[in-house]
N, C-alpha and C positions, 0 to 999 in steps of 0.2 A: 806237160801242160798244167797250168793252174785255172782257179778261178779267180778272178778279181771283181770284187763289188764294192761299188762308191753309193755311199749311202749319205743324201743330201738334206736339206730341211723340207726341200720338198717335191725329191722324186730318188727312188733307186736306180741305179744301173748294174747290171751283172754280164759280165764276159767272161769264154775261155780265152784266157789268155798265151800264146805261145812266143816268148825272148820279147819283145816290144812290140808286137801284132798282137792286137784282136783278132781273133779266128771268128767267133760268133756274140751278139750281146744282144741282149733286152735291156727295154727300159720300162721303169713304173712310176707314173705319175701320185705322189703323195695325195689323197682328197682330205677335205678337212676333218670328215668324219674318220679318217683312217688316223689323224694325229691326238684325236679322242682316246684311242685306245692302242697307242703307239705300240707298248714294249709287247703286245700281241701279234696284231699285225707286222710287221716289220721281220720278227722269225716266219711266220706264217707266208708270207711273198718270198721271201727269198728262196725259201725249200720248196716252192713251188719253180719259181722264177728256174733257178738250177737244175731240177727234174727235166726242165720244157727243153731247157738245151742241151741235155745229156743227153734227151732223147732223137731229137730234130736234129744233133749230129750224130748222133749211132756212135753213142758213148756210153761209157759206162764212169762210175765213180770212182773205183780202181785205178782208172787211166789220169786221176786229176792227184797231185802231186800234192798242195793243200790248198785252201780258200783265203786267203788273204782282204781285210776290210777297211776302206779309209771310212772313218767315221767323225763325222760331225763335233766332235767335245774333247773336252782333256780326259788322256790316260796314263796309267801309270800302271807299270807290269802286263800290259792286255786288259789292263779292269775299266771301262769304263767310268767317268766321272759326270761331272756336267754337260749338258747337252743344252745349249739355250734357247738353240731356234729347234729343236724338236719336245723341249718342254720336259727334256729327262734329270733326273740326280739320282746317276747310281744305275746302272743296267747289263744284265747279265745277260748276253747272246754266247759268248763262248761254248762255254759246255755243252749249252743244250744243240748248237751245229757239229759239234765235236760227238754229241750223242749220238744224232740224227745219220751226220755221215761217215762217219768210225775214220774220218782220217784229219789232221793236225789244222787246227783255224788259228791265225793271228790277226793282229788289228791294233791298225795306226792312225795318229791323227788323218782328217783327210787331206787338208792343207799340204801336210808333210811327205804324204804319200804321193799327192800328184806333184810335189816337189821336186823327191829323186827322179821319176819318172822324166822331168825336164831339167833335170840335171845329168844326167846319164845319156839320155836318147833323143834331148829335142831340144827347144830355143835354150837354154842356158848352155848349152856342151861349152861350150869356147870362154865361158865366164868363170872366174874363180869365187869373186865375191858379188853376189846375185841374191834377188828377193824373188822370192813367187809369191803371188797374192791370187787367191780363189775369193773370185767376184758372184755371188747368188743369194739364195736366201738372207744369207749374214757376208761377214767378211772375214778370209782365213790368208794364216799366211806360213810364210817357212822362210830363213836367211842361210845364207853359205858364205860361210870366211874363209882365205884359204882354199875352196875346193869343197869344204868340210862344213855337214849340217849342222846349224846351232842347235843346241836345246838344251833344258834345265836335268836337277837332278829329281826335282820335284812333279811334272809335267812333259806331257808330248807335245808341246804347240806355243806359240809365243801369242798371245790376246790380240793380234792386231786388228780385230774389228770392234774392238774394246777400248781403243784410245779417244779419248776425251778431244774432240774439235770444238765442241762448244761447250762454256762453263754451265750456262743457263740453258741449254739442251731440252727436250725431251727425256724421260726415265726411260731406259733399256730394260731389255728383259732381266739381262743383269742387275738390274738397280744403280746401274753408275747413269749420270749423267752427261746426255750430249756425245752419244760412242759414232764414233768412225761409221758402222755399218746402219745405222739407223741414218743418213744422210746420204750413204754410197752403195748401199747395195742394193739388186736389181732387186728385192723386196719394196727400199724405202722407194725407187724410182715406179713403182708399179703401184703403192700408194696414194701417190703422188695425183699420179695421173686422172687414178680413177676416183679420185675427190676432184679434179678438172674436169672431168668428161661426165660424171655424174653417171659410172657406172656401178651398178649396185651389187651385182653378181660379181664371182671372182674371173679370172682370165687366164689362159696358159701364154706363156712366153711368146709363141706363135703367136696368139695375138694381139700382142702386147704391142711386138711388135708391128706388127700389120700397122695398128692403129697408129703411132710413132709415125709409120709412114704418111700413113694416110692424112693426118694433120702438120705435119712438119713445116709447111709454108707459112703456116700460124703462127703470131705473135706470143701467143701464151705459152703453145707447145713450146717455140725457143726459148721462150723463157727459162722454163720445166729444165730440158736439157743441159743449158749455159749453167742454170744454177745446178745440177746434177754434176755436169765438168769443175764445176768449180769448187764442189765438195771433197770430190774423189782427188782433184790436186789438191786440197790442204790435207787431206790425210798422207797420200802420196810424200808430200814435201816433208812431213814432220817424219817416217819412214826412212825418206832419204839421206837427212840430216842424223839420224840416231845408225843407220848402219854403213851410209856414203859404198852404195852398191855400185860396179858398174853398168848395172842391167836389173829390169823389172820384167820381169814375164806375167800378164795376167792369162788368169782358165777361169773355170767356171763358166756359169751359163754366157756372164759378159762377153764370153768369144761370138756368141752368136749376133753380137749388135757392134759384131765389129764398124760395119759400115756406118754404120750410124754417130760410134763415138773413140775411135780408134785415133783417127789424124786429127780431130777436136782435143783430144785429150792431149796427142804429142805437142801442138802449137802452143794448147793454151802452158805447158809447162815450159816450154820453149821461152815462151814471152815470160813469164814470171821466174827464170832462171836465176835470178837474184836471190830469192830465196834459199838456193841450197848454199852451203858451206863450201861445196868444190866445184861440181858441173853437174850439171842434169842429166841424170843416168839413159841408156839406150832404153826406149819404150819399147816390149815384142810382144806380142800374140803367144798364148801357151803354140807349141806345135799340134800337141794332142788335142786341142781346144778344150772340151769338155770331156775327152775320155783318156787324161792323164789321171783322174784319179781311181780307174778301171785298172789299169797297167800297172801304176804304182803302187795300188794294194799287191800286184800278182808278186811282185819282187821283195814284198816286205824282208824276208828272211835272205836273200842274195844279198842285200844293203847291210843287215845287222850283220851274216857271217863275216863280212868283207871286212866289218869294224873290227868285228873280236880279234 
């Protein structure tokens, strides 16, 4: 049995994990005062978080193999680097959960981790060359050539919510302008909205959605939408044309608005097929939706031993 925690820009999730089941998990909603005083909070919930299900399954810590962490930012050796939509540079959790529960913690990009996760056990099995992109707060991704995860000698993670779609853009948190995930991610799409609807309080996904629903016969809503599909296909195509995938899997929170922008998004890329260099890759749904990157923290160290 392991632990697997996905820690996002703005909620955690923590399960035991056993072979590619969830046995049991919680979830934590990020508040904004909590990303105030992130590198606190964030060990402080998790060793909590862990406790609550060691205990409500008549566990102990002994019985958990090691903790495994998809996190948000670039790393290198387990160190944590940049963190952009949590507002980190430079953050030490390691040790102090390796203190805490006297047994082994690793920790991989999150992108990449709910990547093997669907590469191994879910919509990607049957792909050799396949993208996953983690659609939420920001935008994360991972490629497989061959079978086999990309990645540098310098980094865990490849910037794809960092790719420039407009020259004249907005500034990112990053300081680049005009990036991918300020246009397509269920952050920018939630901004969006609540500069339309004139709501002034923040909202959770749950009613993000609701609302979506509930205006969707609207004019302005489809506007909102169209021009939201139409973002996520130009980043999508520029993706395409740099690694000519057979297959896209998106997770993240965007699994939960499947109904909403799933077959929208296959047609409108459908229809602009001209755009790519070869064919328009197969559109799929993570399998795990959002809790491949729960799983895919659990296996960190099965994926590296398999490489060595």
């Amino acid at each position: 049995m392991k632990i697997g925690i996905d820690i996002g820009g703005s909620h955690i999730g923590v399960g035991l994990v056993n072979g590619a089941k969830i046995v049991s998990k919680k979830e934590i909603d990020l508040r904004k005062e909590d990303k105030e005083n992130v590198k606190k909070i964030i060990p402080k919930l998790i060793k909590e978080t862990i406790q609550k299900l060691l205990f409500e399954n008549k566990m102990q810590i002994t019985n958990i193999e090691y903790i495994g962490i998809a996190f948000p930012a670039s790393l290198r050796n387990n160190q944590i680097g940049m963190s952009v939509n949590l507002g980190l540079n430079g953050f030490e959790i390691r040790s102090d959960l390796e203190e805490y529960f006297k047994i082994p913690v690793y920790i991989r990009n999150d992108a990449k981790c709910a990547a093997l996760y669907e590469k191994k056990y879910g919509s990607l099995q049957t792909f050799s060359n396949a993208i996953f992109l983690t659609i939420g707060t920001g935008i994360g991704g991972a490629a497989f050539y061959n079978g086999d995860l990309l990645g540098t000698a310098q980094n865990d993670l490849f910037k794809i919510g960092h790719i420039s779609i407009n020259k004249d853009g907005p500034i990112c948190k990053c300081k680049r302008k005009g990036c991918f995930e300020n246009y397509a991610s269920i952050r920018a799409l939630k901004t969006i909205i609540r500069k339309e609807y004139c709501i002034e309080n923040d909202i959770t996904g749950l009613e993000l959605r609701n609302l979506i629903k509930e205006h969707v016969q609207e004019e302005n809503m489809q506007k909102i939408l169209n021009e939201y599909v139409d973002n996520l296909c130009i980043g999508m195509s520029t993706i395409t044309n740099l690694f000519e995938p057979d297959a896209i899997a998106i997770g993240g929170s965007f699994a939960h608005y499947k109904d909403i922008f799933l077959e929208k998004l296959r047609k409108k890329l459908e229809e602009n097929k001209q755009k790519f260099h070869d064919s328009c890759p197969e559109i799929l749904l993570a399998y795990a939706k959002n809790d491949a990157g729960i799983i895919g923290a659990s296996i960190i160290m099965d994926e590296e031993e398999k490489d060595g």
